[in-house]
C-alpha positions as CSV (number, residue, x, y, z in Angstrom):
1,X,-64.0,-37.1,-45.8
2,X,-61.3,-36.6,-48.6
3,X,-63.0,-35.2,-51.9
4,X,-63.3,-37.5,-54.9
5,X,-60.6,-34.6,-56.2
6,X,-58.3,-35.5,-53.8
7,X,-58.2,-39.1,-54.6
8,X,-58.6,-39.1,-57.7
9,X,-55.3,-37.4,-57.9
10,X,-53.8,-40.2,-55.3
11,X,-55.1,-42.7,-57.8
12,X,-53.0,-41.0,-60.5
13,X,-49.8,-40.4,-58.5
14,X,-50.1,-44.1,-57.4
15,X,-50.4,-45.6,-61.3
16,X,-47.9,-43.0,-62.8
17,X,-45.1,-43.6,-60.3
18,X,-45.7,-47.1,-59.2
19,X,-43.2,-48.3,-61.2
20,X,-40.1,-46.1,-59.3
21,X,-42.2,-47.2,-55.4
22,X,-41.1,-51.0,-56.7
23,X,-37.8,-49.7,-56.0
24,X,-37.1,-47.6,-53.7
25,X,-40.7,-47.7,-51.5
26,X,-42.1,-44.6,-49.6
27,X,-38.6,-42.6,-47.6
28,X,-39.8,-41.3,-44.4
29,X,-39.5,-38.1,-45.9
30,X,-40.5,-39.1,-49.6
31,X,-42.9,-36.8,-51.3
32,X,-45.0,-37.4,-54.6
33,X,-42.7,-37.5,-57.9
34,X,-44.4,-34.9,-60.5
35,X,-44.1,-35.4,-64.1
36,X,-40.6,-34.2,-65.5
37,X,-42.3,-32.1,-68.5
38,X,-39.6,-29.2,-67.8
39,X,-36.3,-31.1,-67.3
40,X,-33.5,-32.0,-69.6
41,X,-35.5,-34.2,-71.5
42,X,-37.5,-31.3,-73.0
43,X,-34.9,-30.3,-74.8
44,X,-35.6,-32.9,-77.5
45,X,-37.8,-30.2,-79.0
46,X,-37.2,-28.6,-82.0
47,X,-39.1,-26.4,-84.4
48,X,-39.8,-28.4,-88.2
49,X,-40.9,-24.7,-89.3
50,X,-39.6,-23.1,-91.9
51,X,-40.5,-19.6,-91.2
52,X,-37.8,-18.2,-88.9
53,X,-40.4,-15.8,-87.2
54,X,-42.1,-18.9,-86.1
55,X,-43.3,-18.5,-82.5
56,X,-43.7,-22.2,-81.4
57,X,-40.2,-22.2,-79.9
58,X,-40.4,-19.1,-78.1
59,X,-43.4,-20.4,-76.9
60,X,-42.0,-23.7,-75.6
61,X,-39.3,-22.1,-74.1
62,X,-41.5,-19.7,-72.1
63,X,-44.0,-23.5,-71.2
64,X,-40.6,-24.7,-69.8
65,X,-39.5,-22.0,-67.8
66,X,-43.5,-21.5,-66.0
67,X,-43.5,-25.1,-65.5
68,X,-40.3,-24.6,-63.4
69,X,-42.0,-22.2,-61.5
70,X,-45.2,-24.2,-60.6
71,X,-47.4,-21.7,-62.6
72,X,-49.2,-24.4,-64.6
73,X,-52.2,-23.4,-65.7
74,X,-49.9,-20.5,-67.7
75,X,-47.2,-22.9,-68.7
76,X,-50.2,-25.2,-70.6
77,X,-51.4,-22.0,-71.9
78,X,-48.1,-21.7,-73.5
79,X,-47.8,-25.1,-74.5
80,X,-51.2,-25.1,-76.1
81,X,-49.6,-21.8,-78.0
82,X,-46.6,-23.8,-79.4
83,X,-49.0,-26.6,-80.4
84,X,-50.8,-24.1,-82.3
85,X,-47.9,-22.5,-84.0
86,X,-46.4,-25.6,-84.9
87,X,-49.2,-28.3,-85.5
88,X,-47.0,-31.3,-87.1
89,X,-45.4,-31.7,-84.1
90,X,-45.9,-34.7,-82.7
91,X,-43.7,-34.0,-79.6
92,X,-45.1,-30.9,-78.3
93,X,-48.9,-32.8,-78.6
94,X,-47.5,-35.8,-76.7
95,X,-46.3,-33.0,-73.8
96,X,-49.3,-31.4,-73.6
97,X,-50.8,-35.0,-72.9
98,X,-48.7,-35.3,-70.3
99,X,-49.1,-31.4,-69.0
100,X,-52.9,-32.2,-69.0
101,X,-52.6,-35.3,-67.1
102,X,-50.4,-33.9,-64.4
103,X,-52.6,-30.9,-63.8
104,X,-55.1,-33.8,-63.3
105,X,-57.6,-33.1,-66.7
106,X,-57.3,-36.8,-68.0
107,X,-60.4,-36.4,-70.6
108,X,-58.1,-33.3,-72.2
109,X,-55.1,-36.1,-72.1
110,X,-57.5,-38.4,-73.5
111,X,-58.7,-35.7,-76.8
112,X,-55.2,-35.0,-77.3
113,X,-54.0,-38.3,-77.7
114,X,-56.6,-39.9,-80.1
115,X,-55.2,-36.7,-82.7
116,X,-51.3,-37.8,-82.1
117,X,-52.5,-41.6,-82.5
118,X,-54.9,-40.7,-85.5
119,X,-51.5,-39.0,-87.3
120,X,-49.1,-41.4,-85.8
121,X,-51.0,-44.8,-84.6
122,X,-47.3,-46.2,-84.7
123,X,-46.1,-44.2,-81.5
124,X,-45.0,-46.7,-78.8
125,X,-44.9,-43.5,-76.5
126,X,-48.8,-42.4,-77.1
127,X,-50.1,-45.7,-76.6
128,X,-48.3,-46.0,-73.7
129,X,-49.6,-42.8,-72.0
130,X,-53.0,-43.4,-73.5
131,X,-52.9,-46.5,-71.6
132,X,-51.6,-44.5,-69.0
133,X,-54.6,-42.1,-68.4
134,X,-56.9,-44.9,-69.3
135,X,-55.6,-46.9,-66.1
136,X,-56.5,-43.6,-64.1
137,X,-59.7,-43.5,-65.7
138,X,-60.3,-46.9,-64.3
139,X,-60.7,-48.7,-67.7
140,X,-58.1,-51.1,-68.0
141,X,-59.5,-53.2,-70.7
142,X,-58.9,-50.3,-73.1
143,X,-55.7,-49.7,-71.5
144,X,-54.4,-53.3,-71.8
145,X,-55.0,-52.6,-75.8
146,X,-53.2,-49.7,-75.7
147,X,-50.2,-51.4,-73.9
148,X,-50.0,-54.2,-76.0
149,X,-49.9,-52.0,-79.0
150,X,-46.8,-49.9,-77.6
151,X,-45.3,-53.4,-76.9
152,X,-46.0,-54.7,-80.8
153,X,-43.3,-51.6,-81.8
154,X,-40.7,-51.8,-78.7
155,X,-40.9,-55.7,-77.8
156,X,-39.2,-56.7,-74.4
157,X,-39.5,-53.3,-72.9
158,X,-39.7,-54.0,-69.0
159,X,-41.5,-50.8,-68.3
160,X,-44.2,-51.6,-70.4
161,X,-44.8,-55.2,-69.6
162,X,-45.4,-53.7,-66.0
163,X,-47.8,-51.5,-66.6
164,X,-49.3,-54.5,-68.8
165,X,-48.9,-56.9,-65.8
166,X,-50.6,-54.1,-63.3
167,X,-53.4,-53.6,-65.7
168,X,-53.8,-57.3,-66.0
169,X,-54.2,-57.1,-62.4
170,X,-56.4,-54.7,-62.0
171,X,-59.1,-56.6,-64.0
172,X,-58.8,-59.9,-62.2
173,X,-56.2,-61.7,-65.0
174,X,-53.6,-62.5,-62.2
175,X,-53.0,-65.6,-64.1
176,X,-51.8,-63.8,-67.4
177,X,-50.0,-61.4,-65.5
178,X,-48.0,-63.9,-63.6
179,X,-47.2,-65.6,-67.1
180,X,-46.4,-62.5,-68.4
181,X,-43.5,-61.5,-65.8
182,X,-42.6,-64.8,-65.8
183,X,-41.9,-65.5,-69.2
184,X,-40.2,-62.1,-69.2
185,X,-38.1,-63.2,-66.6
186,X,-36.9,-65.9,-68.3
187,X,-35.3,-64.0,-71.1
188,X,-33.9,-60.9,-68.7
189,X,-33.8,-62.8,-65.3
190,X,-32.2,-59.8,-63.6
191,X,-35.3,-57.1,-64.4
192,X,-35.7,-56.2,-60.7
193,X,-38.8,-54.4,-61.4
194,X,-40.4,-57.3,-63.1
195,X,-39.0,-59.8,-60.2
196,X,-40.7,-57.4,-57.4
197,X,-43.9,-56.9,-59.2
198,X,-44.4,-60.5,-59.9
199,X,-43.5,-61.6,-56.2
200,X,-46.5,-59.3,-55.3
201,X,-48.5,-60.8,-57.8
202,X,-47.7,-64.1,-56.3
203,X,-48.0,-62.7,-52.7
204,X,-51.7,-61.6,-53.9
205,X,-52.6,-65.0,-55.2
206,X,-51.1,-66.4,-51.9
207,X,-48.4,-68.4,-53.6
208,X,-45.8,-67.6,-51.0
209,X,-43.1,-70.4,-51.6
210,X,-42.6,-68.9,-55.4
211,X,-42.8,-65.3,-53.9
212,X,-40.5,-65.7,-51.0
213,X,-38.1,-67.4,-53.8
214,X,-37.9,-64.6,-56.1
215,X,-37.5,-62.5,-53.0
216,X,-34.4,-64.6,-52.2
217,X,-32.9,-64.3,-55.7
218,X,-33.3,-60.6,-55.6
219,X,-32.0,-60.1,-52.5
220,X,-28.7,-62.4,-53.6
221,X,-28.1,-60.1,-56.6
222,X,-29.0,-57.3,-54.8
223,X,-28.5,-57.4,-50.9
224,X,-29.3,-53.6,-50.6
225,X,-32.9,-53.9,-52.2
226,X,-34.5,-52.0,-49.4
227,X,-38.1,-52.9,-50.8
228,X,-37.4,-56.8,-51.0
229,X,-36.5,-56.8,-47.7
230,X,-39.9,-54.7,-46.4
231,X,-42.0,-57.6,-48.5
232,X,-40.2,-60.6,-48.1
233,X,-40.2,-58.9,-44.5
234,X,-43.8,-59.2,-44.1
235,X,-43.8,-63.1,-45.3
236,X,-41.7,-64.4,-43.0
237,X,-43.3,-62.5,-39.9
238,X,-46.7,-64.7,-40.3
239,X,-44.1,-67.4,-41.2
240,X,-41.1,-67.5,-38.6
241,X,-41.2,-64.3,-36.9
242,X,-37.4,-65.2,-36.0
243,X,-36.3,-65.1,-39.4
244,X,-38.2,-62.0,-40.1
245,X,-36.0,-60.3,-37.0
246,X,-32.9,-61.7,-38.4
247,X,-33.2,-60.7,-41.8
248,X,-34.1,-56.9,-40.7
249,X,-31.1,-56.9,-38.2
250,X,-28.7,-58.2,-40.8
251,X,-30.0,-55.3,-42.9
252,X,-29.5,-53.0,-40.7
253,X,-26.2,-53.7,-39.8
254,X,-25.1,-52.9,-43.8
255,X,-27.5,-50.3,-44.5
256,X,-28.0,-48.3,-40.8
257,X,-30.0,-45.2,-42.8
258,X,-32.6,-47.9,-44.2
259,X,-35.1,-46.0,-42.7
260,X,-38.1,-47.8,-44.0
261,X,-36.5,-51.3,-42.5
262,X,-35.7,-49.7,-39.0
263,X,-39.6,-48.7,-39.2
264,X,-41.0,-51.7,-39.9
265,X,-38.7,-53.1,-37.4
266,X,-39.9,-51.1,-35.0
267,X,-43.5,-52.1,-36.1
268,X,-42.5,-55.6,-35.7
269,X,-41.2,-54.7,-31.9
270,X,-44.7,-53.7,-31.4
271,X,-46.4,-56.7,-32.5
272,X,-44.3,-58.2,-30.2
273,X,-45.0,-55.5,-27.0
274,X,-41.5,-54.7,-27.0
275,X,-41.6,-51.1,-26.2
276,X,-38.1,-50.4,-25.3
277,X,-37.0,-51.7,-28.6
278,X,-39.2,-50.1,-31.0
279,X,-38.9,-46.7,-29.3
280,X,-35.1,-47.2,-30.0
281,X,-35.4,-47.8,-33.4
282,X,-37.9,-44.9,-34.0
283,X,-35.3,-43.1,-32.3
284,X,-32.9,-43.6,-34.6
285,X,-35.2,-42.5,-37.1
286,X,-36.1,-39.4,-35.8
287,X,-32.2,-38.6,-35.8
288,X,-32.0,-38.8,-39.5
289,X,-35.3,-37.0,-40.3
290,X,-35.9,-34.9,-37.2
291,X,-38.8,-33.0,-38.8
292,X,-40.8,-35.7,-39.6
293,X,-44.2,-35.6,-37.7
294,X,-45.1,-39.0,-38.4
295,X,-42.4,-40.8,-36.2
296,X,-42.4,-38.0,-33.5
297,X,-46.3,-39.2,-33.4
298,X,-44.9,-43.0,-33.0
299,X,-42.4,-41.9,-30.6
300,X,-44.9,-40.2,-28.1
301,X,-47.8,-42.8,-28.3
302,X,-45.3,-45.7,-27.0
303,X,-44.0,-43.2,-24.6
304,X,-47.7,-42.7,-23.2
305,X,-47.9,-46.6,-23.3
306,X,-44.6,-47.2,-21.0
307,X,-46.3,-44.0,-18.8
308,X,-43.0,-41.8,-19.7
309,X,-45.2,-38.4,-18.8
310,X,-42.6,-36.5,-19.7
311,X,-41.3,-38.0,-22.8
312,X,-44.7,-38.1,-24.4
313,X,-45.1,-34.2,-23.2
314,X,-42.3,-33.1,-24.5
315,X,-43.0,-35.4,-28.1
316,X,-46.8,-33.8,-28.4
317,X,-45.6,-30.4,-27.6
318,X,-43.5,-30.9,-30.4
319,X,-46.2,-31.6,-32.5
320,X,-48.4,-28.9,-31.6
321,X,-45.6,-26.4,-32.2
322,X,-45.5,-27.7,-35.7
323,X,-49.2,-27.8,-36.5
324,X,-51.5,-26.0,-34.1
325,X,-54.2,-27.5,-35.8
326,X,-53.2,-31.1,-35.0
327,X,-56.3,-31.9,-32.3
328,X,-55.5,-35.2,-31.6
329,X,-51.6,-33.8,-30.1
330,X,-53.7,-31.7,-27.8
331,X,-55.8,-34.8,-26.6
332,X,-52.5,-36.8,-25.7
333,X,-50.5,-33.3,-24.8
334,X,-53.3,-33.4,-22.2
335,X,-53.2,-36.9,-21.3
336,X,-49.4,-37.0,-20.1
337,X,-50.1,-33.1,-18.7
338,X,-52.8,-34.8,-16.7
339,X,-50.4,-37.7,-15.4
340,X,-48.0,-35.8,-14.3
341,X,-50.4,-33.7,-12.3
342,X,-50.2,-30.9,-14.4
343,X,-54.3,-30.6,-14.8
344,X,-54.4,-26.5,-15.3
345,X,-52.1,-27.2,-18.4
346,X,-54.0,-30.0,-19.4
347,X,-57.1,-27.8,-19.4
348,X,-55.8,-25.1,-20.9
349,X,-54.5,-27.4,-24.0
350,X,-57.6,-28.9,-24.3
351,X,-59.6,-26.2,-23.7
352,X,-59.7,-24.1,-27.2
353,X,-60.8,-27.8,-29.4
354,X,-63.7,-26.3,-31.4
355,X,-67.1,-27.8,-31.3
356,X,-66.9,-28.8,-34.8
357,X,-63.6,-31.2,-34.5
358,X,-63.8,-34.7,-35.2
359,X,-62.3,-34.6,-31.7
360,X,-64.5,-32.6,-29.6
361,X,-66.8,-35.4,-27.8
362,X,-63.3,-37.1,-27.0
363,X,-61.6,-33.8,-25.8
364,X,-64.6,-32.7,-23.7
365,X,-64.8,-35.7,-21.9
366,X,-61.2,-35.5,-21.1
367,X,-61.8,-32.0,-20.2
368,X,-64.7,-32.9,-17.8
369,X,-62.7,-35.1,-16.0
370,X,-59.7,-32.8,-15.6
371,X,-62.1,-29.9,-14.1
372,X,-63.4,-32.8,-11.8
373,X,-60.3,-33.7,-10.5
374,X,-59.0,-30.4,-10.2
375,X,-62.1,-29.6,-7.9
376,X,-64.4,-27.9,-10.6
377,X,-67.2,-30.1,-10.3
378,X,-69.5,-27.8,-11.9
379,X,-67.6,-26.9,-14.8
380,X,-67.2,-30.9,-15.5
381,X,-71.0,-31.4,-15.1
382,X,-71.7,-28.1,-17.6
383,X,-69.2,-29.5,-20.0
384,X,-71.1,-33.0,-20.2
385,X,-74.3,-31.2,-20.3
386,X,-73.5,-29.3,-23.4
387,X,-72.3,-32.4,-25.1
388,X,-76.0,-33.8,-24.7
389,X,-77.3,-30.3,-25.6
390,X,-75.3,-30.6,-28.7
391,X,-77.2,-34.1,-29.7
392,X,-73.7,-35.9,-28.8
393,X,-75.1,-39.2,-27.2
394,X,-72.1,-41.6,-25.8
395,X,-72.6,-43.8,-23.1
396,X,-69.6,-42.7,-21.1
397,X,-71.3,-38.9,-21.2
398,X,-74.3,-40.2,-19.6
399,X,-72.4,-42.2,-17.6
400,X,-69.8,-39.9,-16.4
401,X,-72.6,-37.1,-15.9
402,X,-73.9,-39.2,-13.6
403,X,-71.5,-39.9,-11.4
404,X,-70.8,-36.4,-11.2
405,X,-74.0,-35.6,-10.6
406,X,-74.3,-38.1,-7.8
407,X,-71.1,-36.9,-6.5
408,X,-72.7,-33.3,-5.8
409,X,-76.1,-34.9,-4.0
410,X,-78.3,-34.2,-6.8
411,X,-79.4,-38.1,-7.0
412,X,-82.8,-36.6,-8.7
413,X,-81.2,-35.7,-11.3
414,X,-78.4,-38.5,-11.8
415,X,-81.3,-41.0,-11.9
416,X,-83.1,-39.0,-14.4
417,X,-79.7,-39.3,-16.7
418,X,-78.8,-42.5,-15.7
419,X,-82.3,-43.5,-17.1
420,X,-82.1,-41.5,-20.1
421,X,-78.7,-43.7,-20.7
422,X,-80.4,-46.8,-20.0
423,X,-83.2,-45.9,-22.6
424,X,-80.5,-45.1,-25.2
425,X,-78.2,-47.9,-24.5
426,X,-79.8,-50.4,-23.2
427,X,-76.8,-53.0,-23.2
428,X,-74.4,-50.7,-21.7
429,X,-73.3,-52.3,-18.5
430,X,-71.8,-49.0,-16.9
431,X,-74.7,-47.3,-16.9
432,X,-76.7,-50.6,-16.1
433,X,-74.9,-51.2,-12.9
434,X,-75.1,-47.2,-12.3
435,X,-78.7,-46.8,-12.6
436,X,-78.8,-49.9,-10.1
437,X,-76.6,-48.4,-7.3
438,X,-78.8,-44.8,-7.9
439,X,-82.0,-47.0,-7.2
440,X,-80.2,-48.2,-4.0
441,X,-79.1,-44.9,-2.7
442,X,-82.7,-44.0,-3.0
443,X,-84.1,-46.9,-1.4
444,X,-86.0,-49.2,-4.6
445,X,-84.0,-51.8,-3.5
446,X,-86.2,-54.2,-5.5
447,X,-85.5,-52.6,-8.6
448,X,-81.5,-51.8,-7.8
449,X,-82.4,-56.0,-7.9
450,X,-83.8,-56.4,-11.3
451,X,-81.3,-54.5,-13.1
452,X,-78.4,-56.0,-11.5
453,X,-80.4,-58.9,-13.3
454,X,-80.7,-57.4,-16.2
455,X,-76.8,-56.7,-16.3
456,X,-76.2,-60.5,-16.0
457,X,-78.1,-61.1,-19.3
458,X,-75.8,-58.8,-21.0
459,X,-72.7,-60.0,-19.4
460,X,-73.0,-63.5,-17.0
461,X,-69.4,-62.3,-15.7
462,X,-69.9,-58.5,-14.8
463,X,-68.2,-58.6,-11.6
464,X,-70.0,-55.8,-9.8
465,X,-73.3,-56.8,-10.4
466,X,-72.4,-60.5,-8.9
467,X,-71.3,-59.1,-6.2
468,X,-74.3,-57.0,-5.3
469,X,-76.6,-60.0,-6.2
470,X,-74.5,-62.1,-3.9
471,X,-74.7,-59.7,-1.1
472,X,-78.2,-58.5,-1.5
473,X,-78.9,-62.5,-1.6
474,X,-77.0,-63.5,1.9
475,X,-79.0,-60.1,3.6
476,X,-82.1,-61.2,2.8
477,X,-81.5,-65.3,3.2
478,X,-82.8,-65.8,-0.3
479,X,-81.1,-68.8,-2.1
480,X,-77.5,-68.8,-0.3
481,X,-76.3,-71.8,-2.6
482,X,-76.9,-69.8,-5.2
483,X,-75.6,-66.2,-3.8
484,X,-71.8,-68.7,-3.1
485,X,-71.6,-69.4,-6.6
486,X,-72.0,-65.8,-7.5
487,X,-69.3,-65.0,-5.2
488,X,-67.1,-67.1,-5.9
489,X,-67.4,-66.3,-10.1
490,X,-67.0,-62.6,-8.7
491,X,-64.1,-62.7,-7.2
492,X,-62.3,-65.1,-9.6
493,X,-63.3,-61.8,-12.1
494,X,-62.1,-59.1,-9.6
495,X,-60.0,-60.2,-6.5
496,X,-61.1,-57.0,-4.7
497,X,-61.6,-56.4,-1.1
498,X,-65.7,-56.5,-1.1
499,X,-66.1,-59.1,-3.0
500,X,-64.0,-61.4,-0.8
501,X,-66.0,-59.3,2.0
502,X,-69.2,-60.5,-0.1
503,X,-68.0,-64.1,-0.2
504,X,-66.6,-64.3,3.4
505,X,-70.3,-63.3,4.4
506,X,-71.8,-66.1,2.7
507,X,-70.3,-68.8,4.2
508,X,-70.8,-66.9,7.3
509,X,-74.9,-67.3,6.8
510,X,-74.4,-70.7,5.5
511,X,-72.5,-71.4,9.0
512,X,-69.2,-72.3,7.0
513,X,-66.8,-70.3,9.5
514,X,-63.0,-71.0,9.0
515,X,-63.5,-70.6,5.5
516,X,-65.6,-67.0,6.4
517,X,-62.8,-65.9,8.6
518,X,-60.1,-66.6,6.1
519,X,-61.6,-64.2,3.3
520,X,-63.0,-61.4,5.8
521,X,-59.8,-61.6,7.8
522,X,-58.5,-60.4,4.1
523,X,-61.1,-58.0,3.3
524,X,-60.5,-56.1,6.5
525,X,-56.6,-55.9,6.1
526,X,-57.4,-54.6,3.0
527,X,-59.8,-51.7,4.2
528,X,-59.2,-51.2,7.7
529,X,-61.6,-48.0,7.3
530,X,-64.8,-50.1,6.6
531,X,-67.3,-50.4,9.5
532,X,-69.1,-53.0,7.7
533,X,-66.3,-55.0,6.6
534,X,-64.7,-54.5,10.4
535,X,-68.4,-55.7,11.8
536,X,-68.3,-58.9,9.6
537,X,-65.2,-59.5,11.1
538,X,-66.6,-59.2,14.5
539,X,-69.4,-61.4,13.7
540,X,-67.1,-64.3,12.6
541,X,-64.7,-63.8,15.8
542,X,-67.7,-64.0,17.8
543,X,-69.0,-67.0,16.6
544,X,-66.1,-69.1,16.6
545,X,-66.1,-67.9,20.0
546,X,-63.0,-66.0,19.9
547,X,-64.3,-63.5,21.8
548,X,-61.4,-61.2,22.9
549,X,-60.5,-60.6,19.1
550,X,-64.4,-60.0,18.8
551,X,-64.6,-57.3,21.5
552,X,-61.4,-55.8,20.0
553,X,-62.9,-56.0,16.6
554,X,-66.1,-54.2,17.3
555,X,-64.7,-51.6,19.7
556,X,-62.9,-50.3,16.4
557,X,-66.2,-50.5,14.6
558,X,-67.2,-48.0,17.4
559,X,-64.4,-45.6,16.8
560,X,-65.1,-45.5,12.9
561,X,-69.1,-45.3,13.5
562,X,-70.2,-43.9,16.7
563,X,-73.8,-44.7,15.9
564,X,-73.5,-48.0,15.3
565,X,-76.0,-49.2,17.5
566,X,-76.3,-52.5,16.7
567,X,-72.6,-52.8,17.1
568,X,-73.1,-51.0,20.5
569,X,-75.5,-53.8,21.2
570,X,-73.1,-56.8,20.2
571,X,-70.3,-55.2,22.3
572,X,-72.6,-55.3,25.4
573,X,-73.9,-58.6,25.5
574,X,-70.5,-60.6,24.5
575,X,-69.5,-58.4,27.3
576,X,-71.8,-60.2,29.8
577,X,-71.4,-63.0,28.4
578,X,-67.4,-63.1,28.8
579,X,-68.5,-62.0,32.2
């Protein structure tokens, strides 16, 4: 979590410089404006002392030159000196405002200001940074006084009625801030400021007809408003998404470096699931501002989507190279290393995560199922285990334990997992339908029953556990009118082979034959492997009496399961009976 520090000092940059975003919006490689309390405009300074070995120059001189270098805590040191020196200055007092605000110590600001206001409560400029700090502060009823107070001694000045409009806003007034702009606008219809600010207003009080028509009007006067085009961008795409394309193309085609436009084009392509196109665009991007981590980040998660391995590998090495630190890099560095078959890379990137990243539960599961694949089925199941160990409770961990543990014989202990899961999740219809096959492997058929049951509660169109339902239901002869209808909804879920298996066997029970044959005919095309499936197959042949395909059938049951007695036993009495 960010501390309060941290955003209180967002907060700040966001009120101070709002005013300059109107304009020209965040650049893809746009960093936060600081206060210009060292530039040319310092130079208005000038000592009202009489005494020529006066200090408070010297002093201001040295506040400019420290400021300059970033050493702030000694260039307000040295300010505060100059103040000191020479105390009727109102100028050096109103710097030192602004020196404590930018080195984020609004209640100094605050202190400082009420003395220059108390000497001078005509100053347009303090009441305008008072209302400044006061914004920051959060309290913009006093700050709307302050505002209004500059605005009594420098009538019609734009910057002002902003920051009178915003803190109009802020309190719910959006009423008196829209009249405010507007009847500003009337008398300087060209303020671009005012006419973005109010559109926003008007965008927040969901008047778009009057926003999109002051976005129009800008736009007219100024076709190259890149920020205009972003928010009268973002109308139009719930609007007419077609006008919202055209308008960013057209754009583009007179300003090809707008890179905020070609970003929220390629966001738009997105929206749309056109891949190819907002890759391009990022592209273009990237070739302007090549450093920038951000769109490299863009560029390599639609790169994972279209499954360009490479591409994305080559994007997230990139970004690991620049900050080793980035985690989630290494989780998609891995993912495209694990696609392309490259799973001793992949583990090694994903190896050295740290058990106190945000990321670790994600990365170790990742990592478990690289060491599985990669034959290391111990190391996958010690992985998973140490993520329980370590209180991390996730249904895939349990679920993915188990299965790993089941995959090494130890159904004992997958069952004591799986049930665990269960326990913990008990609407998690993974583990559900896992804990119901486990019970089946160990023969509690009745219970591998109940919570296939239990699944269909949860979820009325969970596939698998249809499937098994249906099956279990046509072995046993229990309720076949009901076991077709769960077939039927299963496989209109999940066309697989086993479920049209599953279904074909129904109507085989129920005596409906052609239309057994057509799905198991399917189901063994599909796995040709299955003795069951092949068997099923055998059974249908044999009792639409086509026996030769029958004989055929089950003779390759035979060769896939020698000890398929029952088989054995078909074979030998369609046998005599063909004879």
């Amino acid at each position: 979590m960010k501390s309060q520090s941290f955003i209180r000092m967002k907060t700040l940059a966001c009120w101070l410089f709002l005013l300059s975003f109107l304009v020209t919006g965040c650049a893809v490689t746009g960093e936060v404006p600081s206060l210009d309390l060292v530039g040319a405009d310092s130079v208005q300074y000038r000592s009202e002392l009489t005494d020529p070995d006066a200090k408070a120059l010297y002093s201001f001189t040295e506040f400019r030159i420290l400021g300059a270098e970033e050493r702030w805590e000694e260039a307000v040191s040295a300010l505060k000196r100059a103040v000191t020196l020479d105390p009727e200055s109102d100028y050096l007092r109103l710097l030192l405002a602004k020196a404590y605000l930018h080195r984020q110590q609004p209640e100094l600001a605050v202190t400082t200001l009420k003395v220059l206001l108390t000497r001078d409560p005509e100053s347009a400029e303090a009441h305008q940074l008072m209302g400044d700090v006061l914004s920051y502060q959060g309290d913009f009823t006093l700050a709307v006084e302050h505002f209004r107070l500059a605005l009594e001694k420098v009538p019609g000045n734009s910057s002002l009625l902003l920051r009178l409009s915003m803190a109009l806003n802020q309190l719910g007034r959006k009423d008196e801030a829209i009249n405010l702009l507007a009847a500003f606008l009337q008398q300087q219809p060209d303020a671009t400021l005012a006419q973005l600010y109010l559109a926003r207003l008007y965008v927040d009080n969901k008047q778009l007809d009057k926003a999109s028509s002051l976005y129009q009007q800008l736009l007219k006067s100024l076709p190259g408003q890149q920020q205009a085009v972003l928010e009268y961008g973002k109308i139009l795409e719930q609007q007419d998404s077609d006008a919202a394309l055209e308008l960013y193309r057209k754009f583009l085609d007179k300003n090809p470096r707008a890179a905020g436009v070609r970003q929220r084009l390629a966001q738009y392509y997105l929206a749309q699931h056109l891949l190819l196109e907002a890759i391009e665009q990022l592209t273009i991007v990237r070739q302007q501002f090549p450093e920038n981590l951000q769109t490299i980040n863009q560029i390599g998660l639609i790169q994972l989507e279209l499954e360009d391995w490479e591409g994305a590998e080559n994007s997230f090495r990139l970004l690991l190279d620049s900050d080793r630190q980035q985690e989630r890099s290494r989780y998609y560095l891995a993912l495209a290393l694990s696609e392309q078959g490259k799973r001793a890379e992949a583990i090694a990137v994903l190896e050295p995560v740290a058990t106190d990243s945000s990321l670790y539960a994600e990365s170790a599961l990742q990592l478990a199922y690289l060491y599985k694949q990669n034959g290391e089925n111990d190391k996958a199941i010690e992985t998973l285990s140490q993520l329980l160990d370590q209180n991390i409770n996730q249904p895939e961990i349990y679920y993915y334990l188990g299965a790993f543990l089941g995959d090494r014989g130890d159904l004992d202990r997958a069952m004591e997992v799986a049930l665990t899961g269960v326990d913990k999740y008990p609407m998690a219809t993974q583990l559900l339908y896992q804990l119901g096959v486990l019970y089946e492997k160990q023969g509690h058929r009745q219970s591998a029953v109940e919570t296939m049951e239990k699944i269909l509660l949860v979820d009325d169109a969970h596939a698998d556990a249809l499937n098994f339902l249906a099956y279990d239901q046509t072995e046993t002869g229990t309720d076949l009118d009901l076991a077709l209808i769960r077939a039927q909804k299963a496989l209109a879920i999940d066309p697989s082979g086993y479920i049209m298996d599953t279904l074909g066997w129904v109507y085989f029970k129920l005596g409906r034959y052609p239309e057994s044959l057509e799905y198991l005919e399917q189901a063994a095309a599909i796995y040709p492997e299955d003795a069951v499936i092949q068997e099923h197959l055998g059974d249908v042949y044999a009792a639409m009496k086509l026996f030769d395909r029958a004989t055929a059938v089950y003779r390759r049951v035979l060769e896939l399961d020698p000890h398929a007695k029952q088989v054995e036993d078909k074979l030998k009495l369609l046998t005599s009976e063909e004879f």
